[in-house]
C-alpha positions in Angstrom: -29.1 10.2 38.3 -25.8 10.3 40.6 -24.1 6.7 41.2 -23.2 6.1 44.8 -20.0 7.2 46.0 -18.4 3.9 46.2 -19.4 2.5 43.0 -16.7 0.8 40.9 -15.8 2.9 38.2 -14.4 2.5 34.5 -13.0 5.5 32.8 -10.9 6.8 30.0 -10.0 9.9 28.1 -12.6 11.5 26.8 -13.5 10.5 23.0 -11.3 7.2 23.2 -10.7 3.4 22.9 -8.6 1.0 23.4 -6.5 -1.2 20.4 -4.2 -3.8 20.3 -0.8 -3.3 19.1 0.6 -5.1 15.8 2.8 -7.6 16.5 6.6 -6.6 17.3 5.5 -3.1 17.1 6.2 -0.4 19.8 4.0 2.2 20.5 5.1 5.2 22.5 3.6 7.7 24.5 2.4 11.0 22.5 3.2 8.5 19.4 0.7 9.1 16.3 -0.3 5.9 16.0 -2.3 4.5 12.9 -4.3 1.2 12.0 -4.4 -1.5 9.2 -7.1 -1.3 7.2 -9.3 -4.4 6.2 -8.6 -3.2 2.2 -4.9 -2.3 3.0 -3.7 -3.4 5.5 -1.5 -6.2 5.9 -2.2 -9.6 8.1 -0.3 -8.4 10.7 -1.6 -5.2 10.7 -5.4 -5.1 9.6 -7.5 -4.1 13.2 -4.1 -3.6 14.9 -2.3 -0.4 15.6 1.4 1.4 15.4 3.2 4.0 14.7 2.1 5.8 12.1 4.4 6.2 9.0 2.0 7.6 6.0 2.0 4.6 3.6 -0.7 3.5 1.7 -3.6 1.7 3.9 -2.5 3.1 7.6 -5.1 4.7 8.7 -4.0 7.8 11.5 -6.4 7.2 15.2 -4.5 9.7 17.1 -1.7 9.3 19.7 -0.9 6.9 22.2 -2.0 7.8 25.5 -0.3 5.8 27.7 3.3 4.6 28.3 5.5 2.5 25.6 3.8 -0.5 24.6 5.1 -3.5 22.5 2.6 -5.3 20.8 2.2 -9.5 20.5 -0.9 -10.5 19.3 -0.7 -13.9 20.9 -1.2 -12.1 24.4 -4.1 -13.1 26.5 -6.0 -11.3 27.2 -5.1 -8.9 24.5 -5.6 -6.3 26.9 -2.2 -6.6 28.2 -0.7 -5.3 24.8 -3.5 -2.6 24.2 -3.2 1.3 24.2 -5.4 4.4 24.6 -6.2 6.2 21.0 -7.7 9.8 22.1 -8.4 13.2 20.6 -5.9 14.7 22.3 -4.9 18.6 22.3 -1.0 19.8 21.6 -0.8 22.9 22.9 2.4 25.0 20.9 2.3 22.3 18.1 4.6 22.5 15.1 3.0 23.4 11.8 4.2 24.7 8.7 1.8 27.2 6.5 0.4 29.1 9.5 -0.1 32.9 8.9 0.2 33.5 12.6 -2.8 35.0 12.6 -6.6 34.0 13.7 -7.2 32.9 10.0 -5.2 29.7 10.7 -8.1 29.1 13.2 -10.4 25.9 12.3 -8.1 24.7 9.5 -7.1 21.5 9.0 -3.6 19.5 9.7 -2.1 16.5 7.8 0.9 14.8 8.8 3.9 13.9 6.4 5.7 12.2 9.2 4.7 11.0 12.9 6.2 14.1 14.3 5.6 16.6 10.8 2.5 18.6 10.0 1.5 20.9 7.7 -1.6 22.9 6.7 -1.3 21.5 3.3 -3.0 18.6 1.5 -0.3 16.0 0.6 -0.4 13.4 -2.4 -2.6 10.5 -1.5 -2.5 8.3 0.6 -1.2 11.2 2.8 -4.1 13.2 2.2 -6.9 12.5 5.0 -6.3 15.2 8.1 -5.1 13.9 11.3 -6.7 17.1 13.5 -7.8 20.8 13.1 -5.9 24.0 14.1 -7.8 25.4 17.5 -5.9 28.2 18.3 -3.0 29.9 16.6 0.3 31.0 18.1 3.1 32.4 16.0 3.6 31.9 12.0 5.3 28.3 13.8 3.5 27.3 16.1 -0.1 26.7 17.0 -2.5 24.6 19.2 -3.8 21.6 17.2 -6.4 18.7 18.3 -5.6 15.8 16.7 -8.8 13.1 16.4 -9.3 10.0 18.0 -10.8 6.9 16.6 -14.0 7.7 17.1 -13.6 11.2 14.7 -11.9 9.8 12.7 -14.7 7.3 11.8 -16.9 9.6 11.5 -14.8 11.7 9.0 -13.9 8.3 7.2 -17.8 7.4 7.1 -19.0 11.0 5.4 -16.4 10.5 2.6 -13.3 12.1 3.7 -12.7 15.7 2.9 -12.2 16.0 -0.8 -15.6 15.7 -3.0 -16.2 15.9 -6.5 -19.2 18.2 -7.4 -20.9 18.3 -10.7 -22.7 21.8 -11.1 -24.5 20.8 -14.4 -24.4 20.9 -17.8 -23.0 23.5 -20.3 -23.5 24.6 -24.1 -21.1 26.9 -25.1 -23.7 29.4 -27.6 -24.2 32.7 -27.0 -23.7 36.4 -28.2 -22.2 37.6 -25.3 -21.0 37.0 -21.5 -23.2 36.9 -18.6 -24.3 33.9 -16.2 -24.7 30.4 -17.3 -26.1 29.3 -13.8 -27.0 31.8 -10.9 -27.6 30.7 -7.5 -26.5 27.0 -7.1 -26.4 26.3 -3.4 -23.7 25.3 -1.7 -24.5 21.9 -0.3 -21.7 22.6 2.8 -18.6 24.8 4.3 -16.2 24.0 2.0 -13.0 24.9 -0.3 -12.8 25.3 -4.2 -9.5 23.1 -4.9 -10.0 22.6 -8.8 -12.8 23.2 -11.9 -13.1 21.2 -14.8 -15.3 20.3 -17.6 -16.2 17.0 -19.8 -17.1 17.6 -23.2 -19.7 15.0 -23.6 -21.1 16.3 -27.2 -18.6 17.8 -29.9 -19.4 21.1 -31.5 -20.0 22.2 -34.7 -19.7 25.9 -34.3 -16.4 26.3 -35.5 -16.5 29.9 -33.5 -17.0 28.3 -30.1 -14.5 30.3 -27.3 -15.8 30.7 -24.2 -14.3 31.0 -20.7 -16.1 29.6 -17.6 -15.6 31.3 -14.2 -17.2 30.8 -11.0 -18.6 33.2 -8.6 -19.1 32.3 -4.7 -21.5 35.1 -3.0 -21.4 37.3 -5.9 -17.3 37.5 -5.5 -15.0 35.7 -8.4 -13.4 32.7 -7.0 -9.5 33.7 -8.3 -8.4 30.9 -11.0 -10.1 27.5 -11.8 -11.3 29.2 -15.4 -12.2 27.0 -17.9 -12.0 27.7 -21.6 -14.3 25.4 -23.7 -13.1 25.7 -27.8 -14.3 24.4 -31.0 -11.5 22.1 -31.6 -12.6 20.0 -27.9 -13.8 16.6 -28.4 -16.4 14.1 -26.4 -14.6 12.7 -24.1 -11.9 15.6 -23.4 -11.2 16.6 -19.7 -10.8 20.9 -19.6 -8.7 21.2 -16.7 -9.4 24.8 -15.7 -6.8 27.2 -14.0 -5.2 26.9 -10.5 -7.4 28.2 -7.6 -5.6 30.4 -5.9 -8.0 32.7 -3.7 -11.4 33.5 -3.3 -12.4 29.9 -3.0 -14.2 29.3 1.0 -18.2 29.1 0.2 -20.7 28.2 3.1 -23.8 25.8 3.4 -26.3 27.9 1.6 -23.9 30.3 -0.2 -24.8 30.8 -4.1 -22.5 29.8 -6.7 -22.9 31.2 -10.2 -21.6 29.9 -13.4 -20.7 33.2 -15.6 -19.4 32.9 -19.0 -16.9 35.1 -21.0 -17.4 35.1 -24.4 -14.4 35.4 -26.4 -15.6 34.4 -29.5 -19.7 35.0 -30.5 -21.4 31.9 -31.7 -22.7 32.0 -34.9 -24.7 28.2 -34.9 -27.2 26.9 -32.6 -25.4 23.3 -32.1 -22.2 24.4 -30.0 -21.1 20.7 -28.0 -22.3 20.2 -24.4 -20.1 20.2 -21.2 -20.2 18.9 -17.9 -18.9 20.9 -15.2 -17.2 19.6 -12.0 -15.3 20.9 -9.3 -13.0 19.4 -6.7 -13.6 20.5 -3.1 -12.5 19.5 0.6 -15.3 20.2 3.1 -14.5 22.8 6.0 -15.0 22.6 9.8 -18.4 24.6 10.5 -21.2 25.6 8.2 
């Protein structure tokens, strides 16, 4: 139904809220501004934004859309020292990592610095995205939409971006390689960043050497092999080898566990794994 014409209206950016600014601080315009987090944050900052910086318990909302603000929390109404957080769209944005081609498309962008982004995942706390590549321009430059409050939220709320994933369980007996697991289904569009196993049970087939691969869509994910030996103990973390390619799987993809047997087993009581991989989740399905 259509208001009438010359109803009072109250509008805002699309995707967007308002915030009060920290105490002291100065927001600009086109500023990435971040908030204090009730765990983190401190006094003055928890529920209150500013400039974002990248230090543990700031928590990036997107950029000030409006002109420079500085904040006094004894204002009232607090209104008065409040900015607009928005997605917001920089066309031509500096990133490093881009290709320059349409396969930096859809990827996400963290920030090392208010005016610094990147295509790779920093060191916590660093490590949550602050928008997603839209449309790429040169091997520099690229158009980026950075999130809001509300997005970022909902990232926040569904975990973050990097999950831990435990496939199943692993003995390490048999006579010869082949699959372990066939057609595990990928819960989600996501990226392989590590594989490991736990060895929860020792062995005591002193000819256990196997090497643990996985296999998205019937094609070898490149690194994050694991090799399980006799000589492993319950309680020992098998860090596998750096992913390096091959590692983008799809809701519904199937992921196979295949094994390469390096040394035959020769008792049936070879230790038991867990297997676990480290993945961020994707934009899409």
């Amino acid at each position: 139904m259509a208001l009438a014409a010359d109803t009072p209206r109250i509008t805002s950016p699309a995707n967007s809220t308002t915030a009060q600014v920290a105490n002291t601080a100065v927001a600009y315009d086109g500023a990435l501004l971040a908030m204090g987090t009730p765990q983190h944050g401190t006094s003055a900052s928890r529920g209150r934004v500013f400039p974002w910086t990248g230090a543990l318990g700031e928590f990036p909302l997107g950029f000030c859309y409006q002109g420079k603000v500085t904040g006094d929390t004894a204002a009232t109404p607090p209104d008065a020292t409040s900015v607009w957080i928005a997605d917001t769209r920089v066309n031509s944005c500096p990133v490093t990592g881009l290709a320059g081609t349409v396969a930096d498309n859809m990827k996400w962008v963290y920030a090392t610095a208010d005016g610094t982004f990147t295509l790779a995942r920093p060191a916590d706390p660093n490590g949550e995205p602050v928008g997603v590549t839209i449309q790429f321009q040169t091997s520099a430059l690229c158009d980026v939409v950075f999130f809001g409050m509300g997005t970022k939220l909902a990232i926040s709320a569904g975990g973050g971006t990097k999950r831990t994933w435990c496939i199943g369980s692993i003995k390490p007996y048999r006579g010869a390689s082949g699959n372990l697991m066939t057609g595990v289904t990928a819960p989600c569009h996501g990226r392989i960043l590590a594989v490991y196993a736990e060895c929860v049970m020792d062995t005591t087939d002193a000819d256990v050497d196997m090497s643990i691969n996985l296999e998205i869509a019937t094609t070898n994910v490149t690194g994050g092999v694991v090799t399980l030996l006799h000589s492993d103990a319950a309680g020992d973390k098998k860090s596998g080898t750096a992913v390096t390619a091959a590692n983008v799987f799809h809701a519904g993809d199937a992921i196979d566990v295949e094994a390469v047997v390096n040394t035959a087993g020769t008792e049936a009581d070879p230790g038991l794994y867990n297997l676990f991989v480290e993945y961020e989740t994707l934009p899409g399905l």
